[in-house]
N, C-alpha and C positions, 0 to 999 in steps of 0.2 A: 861226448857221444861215442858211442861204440863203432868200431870198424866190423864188418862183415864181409870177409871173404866166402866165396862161394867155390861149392865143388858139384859137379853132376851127380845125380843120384842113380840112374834108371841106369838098366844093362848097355840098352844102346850107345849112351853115351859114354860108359867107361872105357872104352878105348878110345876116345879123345882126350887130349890133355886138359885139365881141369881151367876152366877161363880163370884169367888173372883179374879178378872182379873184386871192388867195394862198395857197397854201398853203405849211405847214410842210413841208419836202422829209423831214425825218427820219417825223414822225408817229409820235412816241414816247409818245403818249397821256399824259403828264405833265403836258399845257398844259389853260389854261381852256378854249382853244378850239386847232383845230387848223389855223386860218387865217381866212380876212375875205372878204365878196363885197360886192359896192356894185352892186347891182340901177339900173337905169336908174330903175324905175318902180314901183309896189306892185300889179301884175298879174300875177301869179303862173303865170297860164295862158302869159303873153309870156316873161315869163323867165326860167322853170327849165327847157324845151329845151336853152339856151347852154349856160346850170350846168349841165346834165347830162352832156350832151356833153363840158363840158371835165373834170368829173372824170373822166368814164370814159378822157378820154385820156389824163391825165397820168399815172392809177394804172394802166393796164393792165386794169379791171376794169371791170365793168357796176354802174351805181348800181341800186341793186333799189327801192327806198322813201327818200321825202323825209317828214319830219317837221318843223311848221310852228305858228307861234302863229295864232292863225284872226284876231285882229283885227291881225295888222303886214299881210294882204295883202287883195287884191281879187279878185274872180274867179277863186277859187281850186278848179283841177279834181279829180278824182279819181284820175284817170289822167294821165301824161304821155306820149307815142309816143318811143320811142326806138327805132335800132337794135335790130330782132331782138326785141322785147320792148317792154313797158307798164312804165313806173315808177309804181306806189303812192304818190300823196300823203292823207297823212293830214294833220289838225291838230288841236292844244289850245289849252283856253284856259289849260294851267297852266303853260303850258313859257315860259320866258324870250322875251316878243316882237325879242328882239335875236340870236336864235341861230334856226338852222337844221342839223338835222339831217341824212343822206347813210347810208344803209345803201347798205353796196358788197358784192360777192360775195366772199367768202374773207378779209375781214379785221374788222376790230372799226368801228363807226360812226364817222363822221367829223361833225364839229361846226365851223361854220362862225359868223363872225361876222356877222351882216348890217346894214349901214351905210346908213343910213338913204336915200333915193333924192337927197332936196334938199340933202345932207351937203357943204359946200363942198369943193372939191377938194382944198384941201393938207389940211385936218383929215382929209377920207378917205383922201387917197393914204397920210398919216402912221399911220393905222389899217389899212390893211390890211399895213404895213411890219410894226407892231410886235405884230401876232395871227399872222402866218406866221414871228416869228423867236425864240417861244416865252413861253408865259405863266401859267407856275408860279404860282401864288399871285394873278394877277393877272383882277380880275372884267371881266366884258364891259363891262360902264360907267364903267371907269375906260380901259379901249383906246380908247372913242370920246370920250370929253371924260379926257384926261391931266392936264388942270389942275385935275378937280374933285375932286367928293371925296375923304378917303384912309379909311383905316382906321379908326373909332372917333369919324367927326367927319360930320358932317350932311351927307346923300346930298341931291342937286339940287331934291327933292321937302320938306326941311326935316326929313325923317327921318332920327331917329338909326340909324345902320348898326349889322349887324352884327358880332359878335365874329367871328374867323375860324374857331375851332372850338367853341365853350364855347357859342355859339345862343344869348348875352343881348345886350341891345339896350344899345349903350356911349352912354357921354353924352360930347360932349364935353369934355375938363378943359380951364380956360383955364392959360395958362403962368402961373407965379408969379416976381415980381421972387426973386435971390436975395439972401441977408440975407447979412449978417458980421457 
């Protein structure tokens, strides 16, 4: 699958810096997520205009409401001004602080990865490569740190992860020498 970064088109937004955006070009809703943004900053009032803007252009459609964890951002408004229209920002505190939300007009929500703002460059450029080229089975914390934990073995926080469908908490097994 193809990576698609986005850049603003119209006058107004060419003096913002272009959003560090991918999207899945297919958006077969099969993936964790349906692509990656790398926000410059945790001001959420600054920079969900650009995100806005750029997904409304790449899909052809109006974002209508953004959904948001309340502690990943700052300054976080109600409303955003776009073309023609006000986009709805809501937030939780239950939703994933690493995803972002995107209700768009005529299709099913779009979920986005959000990459931390201080995220080194090749670790984020490498995340938003691998959340826009599709991510079946694969959790948002394993797109932004690839080397760390996997499946059944102790997440960054020293907690045991969990199972993929079964909802119990694995331990990890150590490997055993084998005998003859």
């Amino acid at each position: 699958m193809m990576t698609t970064l986005l850049s603003p088109s119209s006058p107004a937004l060419a003096a913002q810096p272009a959003p560090r955006l991918s999207l899945n070009t297919v958006l077969d809703r099969r993936g964790t997520v349906d692509g990656a943004w790398w926000p410059r900053t945790r001001d959420a009032a600054a920079e969900l205009p650009s995100l806005i803007a750029a997904v409304d252009q790449r899909l052809g459609r109006a974002v209508l409401r953004v959904g948001l964890h309340l502690g990943g951002w700052d300054h976080i408004p109600r409303r955003i001004p776009a073309p023609g229209r006000q986009v709805r920002v809501g937030w939780f505190r239950s939703a994933d602080p690493h995803l972002i939300t995107l209700s768009v007009a005529g299709t099913v929500p779009i979920t986005l990865l959000v990459i931390p703002p201080p995220t080194a460059t090749g670790q984020a450029m490498a995340a938003l490569a691998l959340a826009a080229a599709g991510t079946t089975g694969v959790r948002p914390a394993d797109i932004l740190h690839p080397t760390g934990s996997e499946e059944g073995s102790p997440g960054r926080n020293g907690a045991a992860a969990w199972e993929n469908e079964g909802g119990r908490v694995t331990d990890p097994v150590p490997a055993r020498p084998a005998t003859t």
